[in-house]
N, CA, C and O atoms as CSV, one atom per row, in Angstrom:
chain,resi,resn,atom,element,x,y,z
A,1,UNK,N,N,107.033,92.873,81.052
A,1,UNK,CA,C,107.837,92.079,81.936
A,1,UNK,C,C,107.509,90.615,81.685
A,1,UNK,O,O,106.327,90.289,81.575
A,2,UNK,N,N,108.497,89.695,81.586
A,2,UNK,CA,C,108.167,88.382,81.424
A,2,UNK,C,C,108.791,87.607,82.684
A,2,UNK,O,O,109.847,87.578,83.316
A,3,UNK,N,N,107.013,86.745,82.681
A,3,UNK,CA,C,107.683,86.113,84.432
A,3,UNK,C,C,108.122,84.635,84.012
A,3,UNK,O,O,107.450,84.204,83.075
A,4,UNK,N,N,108.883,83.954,84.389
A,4,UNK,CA,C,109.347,82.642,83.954
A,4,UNK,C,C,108.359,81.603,84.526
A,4,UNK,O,O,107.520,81.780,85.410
A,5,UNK,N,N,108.589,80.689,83.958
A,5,UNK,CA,C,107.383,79.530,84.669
A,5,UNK,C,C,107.810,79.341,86.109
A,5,UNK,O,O,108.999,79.160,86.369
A,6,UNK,N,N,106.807,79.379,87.135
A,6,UNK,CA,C,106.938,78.999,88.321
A,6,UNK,C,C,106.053,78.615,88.893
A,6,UNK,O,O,104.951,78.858,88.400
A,7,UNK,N,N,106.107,77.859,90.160
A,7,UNK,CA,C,104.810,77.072,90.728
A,7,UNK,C,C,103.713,78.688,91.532
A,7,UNK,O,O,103.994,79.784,92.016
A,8,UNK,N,N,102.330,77.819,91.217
A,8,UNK,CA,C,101.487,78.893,91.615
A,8,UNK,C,C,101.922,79.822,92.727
A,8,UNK,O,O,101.636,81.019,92.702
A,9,UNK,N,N,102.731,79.170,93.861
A,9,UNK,CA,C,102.761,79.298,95.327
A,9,UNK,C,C,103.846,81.066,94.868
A,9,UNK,O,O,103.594,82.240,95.139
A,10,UNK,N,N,104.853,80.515,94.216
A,10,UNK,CA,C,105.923,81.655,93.607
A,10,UNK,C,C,105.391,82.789,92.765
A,10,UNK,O,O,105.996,83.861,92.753
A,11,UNK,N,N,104.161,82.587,91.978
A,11,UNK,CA,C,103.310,83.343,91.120
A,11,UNK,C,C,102.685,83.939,92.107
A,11,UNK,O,O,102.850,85.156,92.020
A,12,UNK,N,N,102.158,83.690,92.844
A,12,UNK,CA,C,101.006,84.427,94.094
A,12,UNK,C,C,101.785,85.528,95.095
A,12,UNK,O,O,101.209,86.547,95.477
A,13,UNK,N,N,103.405,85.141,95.539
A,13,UNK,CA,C,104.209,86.003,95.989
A,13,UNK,C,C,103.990,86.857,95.141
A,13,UNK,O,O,103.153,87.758,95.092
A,14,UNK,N,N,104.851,86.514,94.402
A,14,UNK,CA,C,105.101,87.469,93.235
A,14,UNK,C,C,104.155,88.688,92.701
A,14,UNK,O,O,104.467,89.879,92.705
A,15,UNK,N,N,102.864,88.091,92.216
A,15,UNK,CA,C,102.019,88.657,92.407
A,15,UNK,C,C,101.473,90.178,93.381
A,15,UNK,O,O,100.902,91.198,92.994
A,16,UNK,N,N,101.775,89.910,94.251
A,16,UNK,CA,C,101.844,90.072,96.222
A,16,UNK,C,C,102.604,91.637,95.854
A,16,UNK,O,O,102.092,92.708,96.178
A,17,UNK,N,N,103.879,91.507,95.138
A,17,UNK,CA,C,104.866,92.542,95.339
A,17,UNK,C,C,104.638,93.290,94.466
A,17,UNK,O,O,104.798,94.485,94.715
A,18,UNK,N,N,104.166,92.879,93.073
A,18,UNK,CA,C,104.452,93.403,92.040
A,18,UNK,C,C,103.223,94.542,91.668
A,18,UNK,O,O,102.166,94.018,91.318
A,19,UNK,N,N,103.249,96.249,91.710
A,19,UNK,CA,C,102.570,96.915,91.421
A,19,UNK,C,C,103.015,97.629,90.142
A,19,UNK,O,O,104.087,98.206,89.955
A,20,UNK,N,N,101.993,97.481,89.301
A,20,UNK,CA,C,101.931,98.571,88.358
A,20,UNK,C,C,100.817,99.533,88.239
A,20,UNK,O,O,99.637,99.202,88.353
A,21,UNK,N,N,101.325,101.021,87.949
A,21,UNK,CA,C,100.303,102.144,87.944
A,21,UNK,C,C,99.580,101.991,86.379
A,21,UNK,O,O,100.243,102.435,85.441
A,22,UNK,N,N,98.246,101.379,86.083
A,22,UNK,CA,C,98.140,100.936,84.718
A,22,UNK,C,C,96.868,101.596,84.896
A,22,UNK,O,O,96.273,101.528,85.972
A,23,UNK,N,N,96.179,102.568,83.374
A,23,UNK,CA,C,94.479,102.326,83.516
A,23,UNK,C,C,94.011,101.319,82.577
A,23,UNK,O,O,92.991,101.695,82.001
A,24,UNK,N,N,94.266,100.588,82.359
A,24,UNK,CA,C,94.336,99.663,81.698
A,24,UNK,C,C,95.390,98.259,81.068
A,24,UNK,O,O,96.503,98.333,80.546
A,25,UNK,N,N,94.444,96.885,81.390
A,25,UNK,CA,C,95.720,96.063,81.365
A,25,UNK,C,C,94.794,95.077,80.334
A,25,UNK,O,O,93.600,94.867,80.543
A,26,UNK,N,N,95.617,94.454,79.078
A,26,UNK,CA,C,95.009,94.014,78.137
A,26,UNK,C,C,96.027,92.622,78.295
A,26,UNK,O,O,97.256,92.564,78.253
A,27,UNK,N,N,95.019,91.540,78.491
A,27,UNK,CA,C,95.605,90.340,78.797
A,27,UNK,C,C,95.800,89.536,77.406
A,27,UNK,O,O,94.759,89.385,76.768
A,28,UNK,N,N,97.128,88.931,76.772
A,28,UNK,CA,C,96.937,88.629,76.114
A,28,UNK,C,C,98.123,89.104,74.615
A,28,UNK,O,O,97.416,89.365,73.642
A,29,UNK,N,N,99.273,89.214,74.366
A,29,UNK,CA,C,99.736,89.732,73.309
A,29,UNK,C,C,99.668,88.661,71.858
A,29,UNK,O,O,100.616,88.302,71.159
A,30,UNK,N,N,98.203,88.322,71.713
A,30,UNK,CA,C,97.991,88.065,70.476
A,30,UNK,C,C,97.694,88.803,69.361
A,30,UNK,O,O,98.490,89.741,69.323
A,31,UNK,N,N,96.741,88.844,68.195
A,31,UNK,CA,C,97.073,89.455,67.453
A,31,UNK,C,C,95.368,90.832,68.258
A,31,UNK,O,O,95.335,92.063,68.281
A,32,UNK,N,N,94.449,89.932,68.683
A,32,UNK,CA,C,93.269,90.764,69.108
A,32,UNK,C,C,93.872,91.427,70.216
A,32,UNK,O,O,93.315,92.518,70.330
A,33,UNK,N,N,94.834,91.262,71.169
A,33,UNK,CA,C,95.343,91.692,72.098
A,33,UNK,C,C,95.989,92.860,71.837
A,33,UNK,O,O,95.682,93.907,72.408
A,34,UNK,N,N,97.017,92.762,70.876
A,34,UNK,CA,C,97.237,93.917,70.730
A,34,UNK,C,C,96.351,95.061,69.586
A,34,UNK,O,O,96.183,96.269,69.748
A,35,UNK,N,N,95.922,94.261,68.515
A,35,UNK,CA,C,95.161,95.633,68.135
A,35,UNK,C,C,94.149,96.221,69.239
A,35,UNK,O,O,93.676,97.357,69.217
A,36,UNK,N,N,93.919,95.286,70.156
A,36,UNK,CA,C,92.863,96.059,71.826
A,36,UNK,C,C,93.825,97.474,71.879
A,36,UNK,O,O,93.376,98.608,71.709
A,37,UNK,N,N,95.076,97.178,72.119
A,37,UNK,CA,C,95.984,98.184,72.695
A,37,UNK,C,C,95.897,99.029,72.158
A,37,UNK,O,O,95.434,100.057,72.652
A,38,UNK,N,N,96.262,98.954,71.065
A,38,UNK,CA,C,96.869,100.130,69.701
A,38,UNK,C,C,95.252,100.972,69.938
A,38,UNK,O,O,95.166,101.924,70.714
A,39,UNK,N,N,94.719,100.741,69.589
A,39,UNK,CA,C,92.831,100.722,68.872
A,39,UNK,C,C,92.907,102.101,70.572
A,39,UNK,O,O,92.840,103.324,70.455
A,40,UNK,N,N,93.025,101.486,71.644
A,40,UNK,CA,C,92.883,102.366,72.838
A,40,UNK,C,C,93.563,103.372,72.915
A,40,UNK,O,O,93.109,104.481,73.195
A,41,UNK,N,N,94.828,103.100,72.660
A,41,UNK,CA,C,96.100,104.370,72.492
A,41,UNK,C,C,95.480,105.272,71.716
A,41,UNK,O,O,95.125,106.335,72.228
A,42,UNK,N,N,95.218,104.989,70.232
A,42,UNK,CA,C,95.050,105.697,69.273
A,42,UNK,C,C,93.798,106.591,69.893
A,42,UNK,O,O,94.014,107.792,69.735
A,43,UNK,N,N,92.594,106.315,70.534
A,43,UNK,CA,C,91.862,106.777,70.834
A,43,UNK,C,C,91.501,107.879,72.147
A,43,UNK,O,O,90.567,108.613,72.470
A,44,UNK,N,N,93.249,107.384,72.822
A,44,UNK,CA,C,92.805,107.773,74.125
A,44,UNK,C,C,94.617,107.603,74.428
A,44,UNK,O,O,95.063,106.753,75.198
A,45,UNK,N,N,95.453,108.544,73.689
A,45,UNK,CA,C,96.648,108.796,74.105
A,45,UNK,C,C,97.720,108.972,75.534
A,45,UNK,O,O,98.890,108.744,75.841
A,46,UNK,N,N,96.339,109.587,76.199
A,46,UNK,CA,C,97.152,109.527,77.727
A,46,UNK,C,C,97.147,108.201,78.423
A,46,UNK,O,O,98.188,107.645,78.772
A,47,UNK,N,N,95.898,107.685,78.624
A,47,UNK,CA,C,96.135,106.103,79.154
A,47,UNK,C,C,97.452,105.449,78.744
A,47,UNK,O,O,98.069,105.400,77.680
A,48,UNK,N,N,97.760,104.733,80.558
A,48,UNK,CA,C,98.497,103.934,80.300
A,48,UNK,C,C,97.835,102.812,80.281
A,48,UNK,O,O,96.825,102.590,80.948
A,49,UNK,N,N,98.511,101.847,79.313
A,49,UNK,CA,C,98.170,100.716,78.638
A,49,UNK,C,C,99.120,99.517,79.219
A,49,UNK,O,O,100.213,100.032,79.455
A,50,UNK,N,N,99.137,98.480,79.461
A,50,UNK,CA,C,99.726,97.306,79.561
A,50,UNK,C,C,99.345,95.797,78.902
A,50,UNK,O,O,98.535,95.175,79.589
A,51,UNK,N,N,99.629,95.374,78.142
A,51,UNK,CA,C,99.663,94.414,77.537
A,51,UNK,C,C,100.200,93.009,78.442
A,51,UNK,O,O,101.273,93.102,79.039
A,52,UNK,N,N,99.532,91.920,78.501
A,52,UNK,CA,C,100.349,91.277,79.754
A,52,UNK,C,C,100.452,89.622,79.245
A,52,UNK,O,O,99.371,89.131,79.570
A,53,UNK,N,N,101.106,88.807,78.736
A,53,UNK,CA,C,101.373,87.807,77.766
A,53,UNK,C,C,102.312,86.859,78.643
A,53,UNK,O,O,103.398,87.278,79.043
A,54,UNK,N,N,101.792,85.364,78.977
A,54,UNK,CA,C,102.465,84.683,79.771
A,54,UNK,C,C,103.499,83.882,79.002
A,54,UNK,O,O,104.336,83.097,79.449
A,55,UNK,N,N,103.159,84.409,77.202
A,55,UNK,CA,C,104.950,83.367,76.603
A,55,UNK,C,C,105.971,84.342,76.448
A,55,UNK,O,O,105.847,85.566,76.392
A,56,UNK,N,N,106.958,83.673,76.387
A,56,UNK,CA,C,107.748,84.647,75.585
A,56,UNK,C,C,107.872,85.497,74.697
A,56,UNK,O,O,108.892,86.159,74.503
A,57,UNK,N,N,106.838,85.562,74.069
A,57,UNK,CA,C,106.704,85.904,72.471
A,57,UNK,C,C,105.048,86.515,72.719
A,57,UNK,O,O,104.141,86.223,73.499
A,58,UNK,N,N,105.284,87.906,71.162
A,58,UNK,CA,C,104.221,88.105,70.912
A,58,UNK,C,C,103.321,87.810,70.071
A,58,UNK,O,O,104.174,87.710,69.190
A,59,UNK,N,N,101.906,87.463,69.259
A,59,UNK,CA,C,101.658,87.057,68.199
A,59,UNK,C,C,100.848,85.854,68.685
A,59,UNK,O,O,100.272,85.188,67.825
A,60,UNK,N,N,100.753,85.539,69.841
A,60,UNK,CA,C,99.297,84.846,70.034
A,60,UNK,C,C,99.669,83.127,69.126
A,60,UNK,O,O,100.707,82.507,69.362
A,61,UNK,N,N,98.901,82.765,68.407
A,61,UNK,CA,C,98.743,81.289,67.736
A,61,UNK,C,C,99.576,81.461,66.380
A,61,UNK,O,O,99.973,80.493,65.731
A,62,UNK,N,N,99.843,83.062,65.949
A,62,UNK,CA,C,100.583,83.123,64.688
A,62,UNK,C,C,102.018,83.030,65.099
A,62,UNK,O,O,102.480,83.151,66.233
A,63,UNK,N,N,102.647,82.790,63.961
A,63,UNK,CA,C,104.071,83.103,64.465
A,63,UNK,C,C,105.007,83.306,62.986
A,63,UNK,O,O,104.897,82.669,61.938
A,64,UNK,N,N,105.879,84.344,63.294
A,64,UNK,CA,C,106.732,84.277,62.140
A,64,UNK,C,C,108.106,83.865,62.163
A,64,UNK,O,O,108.593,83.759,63.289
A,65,UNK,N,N,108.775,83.631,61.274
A,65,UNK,CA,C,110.452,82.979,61.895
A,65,UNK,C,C,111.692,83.739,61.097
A,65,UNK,O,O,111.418,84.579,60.240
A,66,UNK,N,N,112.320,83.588,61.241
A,66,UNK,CA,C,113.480,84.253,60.581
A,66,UNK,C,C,114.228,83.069,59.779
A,66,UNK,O,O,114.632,82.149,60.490
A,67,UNK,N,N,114.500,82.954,58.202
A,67,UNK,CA,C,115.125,82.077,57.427
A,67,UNK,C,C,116.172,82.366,57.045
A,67,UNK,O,O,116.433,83.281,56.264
A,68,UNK,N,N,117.180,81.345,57.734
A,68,UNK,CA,C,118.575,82.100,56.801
A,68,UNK,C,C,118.311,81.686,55.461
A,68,UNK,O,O,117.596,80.825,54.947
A,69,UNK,N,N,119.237,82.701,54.981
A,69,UNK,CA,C,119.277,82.555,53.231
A,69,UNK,C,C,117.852,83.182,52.912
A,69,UNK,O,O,117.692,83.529,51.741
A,70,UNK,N,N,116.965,83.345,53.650
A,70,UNK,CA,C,116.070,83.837,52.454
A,70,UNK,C,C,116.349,85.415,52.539
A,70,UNK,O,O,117.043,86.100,53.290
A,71,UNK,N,N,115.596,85.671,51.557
A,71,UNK,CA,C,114.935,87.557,50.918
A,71,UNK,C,C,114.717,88.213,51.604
A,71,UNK,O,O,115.404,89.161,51.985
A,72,UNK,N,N,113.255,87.742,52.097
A,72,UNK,CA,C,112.647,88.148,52.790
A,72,UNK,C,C,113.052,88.323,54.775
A,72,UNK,O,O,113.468,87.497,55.587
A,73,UNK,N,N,112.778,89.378,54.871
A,73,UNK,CA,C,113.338,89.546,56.517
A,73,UNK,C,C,111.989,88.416,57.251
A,73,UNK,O,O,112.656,87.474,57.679
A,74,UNK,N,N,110.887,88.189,57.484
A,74,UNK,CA,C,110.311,86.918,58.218
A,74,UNK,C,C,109.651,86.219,57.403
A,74,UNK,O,O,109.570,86.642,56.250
A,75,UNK,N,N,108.994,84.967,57.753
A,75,UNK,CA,C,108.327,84.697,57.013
A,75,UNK,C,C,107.289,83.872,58.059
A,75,UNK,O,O,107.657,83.208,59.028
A,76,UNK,N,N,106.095,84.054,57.678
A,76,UNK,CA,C,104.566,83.816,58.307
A,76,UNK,C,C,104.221,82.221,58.259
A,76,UNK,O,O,103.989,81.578,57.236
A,77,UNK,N,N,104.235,81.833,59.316
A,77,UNK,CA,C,104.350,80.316,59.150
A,77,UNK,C,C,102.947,79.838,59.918
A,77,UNK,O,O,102.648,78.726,60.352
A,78,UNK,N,N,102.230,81.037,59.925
A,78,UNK,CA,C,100.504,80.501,60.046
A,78,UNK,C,C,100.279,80.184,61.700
A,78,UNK,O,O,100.886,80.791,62.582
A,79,UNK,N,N,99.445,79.285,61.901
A,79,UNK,CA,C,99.022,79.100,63.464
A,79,UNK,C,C,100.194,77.981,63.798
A,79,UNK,O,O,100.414,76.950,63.161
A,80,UNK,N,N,100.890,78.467,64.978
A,80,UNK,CA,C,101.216,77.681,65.753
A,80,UNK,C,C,100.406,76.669,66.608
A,80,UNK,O,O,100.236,75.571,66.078
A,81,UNK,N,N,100.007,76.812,67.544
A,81,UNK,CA,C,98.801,76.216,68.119
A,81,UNK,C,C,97.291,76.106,67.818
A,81,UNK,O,O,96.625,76.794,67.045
A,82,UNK,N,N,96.853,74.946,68.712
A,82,UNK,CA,C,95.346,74.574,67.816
A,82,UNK,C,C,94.709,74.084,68.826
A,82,UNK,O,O,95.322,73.090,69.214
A,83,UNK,N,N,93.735,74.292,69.483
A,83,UNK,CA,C,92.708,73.286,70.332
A,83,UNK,C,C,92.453,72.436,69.592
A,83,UNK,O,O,91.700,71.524,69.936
C-alpha cells in the first residue's frame, strides 16, 4: 500500500485505522529489504511477510529506467541518492 505524503497529524490517524494481520513487516523496499523478504519466504513459506517502503518505487538508492529506442528492456543507472 502506498501512503501519499501527509502531515504527521494525518499519518498518526491513519496509522490509528490501518490493521494488517502480518508476522512479519520488513521496513524498507531496497535492495537489503527485499532480499530480507525473499531470504524469509524461502525459508519459512507460511509467514506472512510485508515489505513497507515510504516512496513510490522499489529499489532503495538504485534505480533503473526505461529508454526509448534502446535494446535493452531497463537500464541500471546506479545510485540515485547519496548522504
Amino acid at each position: 500500500m502506498h501512503v501519499p505524503s501527509q502531515t504527521c497529524t494525518e499519518l498518526n490517524t491513519m496509522a490509528q485505522t490501518v490493521h494488517l494481520a502480518v508476522d512479519v513487516a520488513v521496513i524498507g523496499a531496497g535492495i537489503s529489504g527485499l532480499t530480507t523478504a525473499r531470504t524469509i519466504l524461502e525459508q519459512e513459506p507460511g509467514l506472512r511477510v510485508c515489505v513497507l517502503e515510504s516512496r513510490e518505487r522499489v529499489g532503495g538508492r538504485t534505480q533503473s529506467l526505461d529508454i526509448p529506442g534502446c535494446s535493452l528492456d531497463r537500464i541500471d543507472v546506479g545510485i540515485k541518492l547519496s548522504h
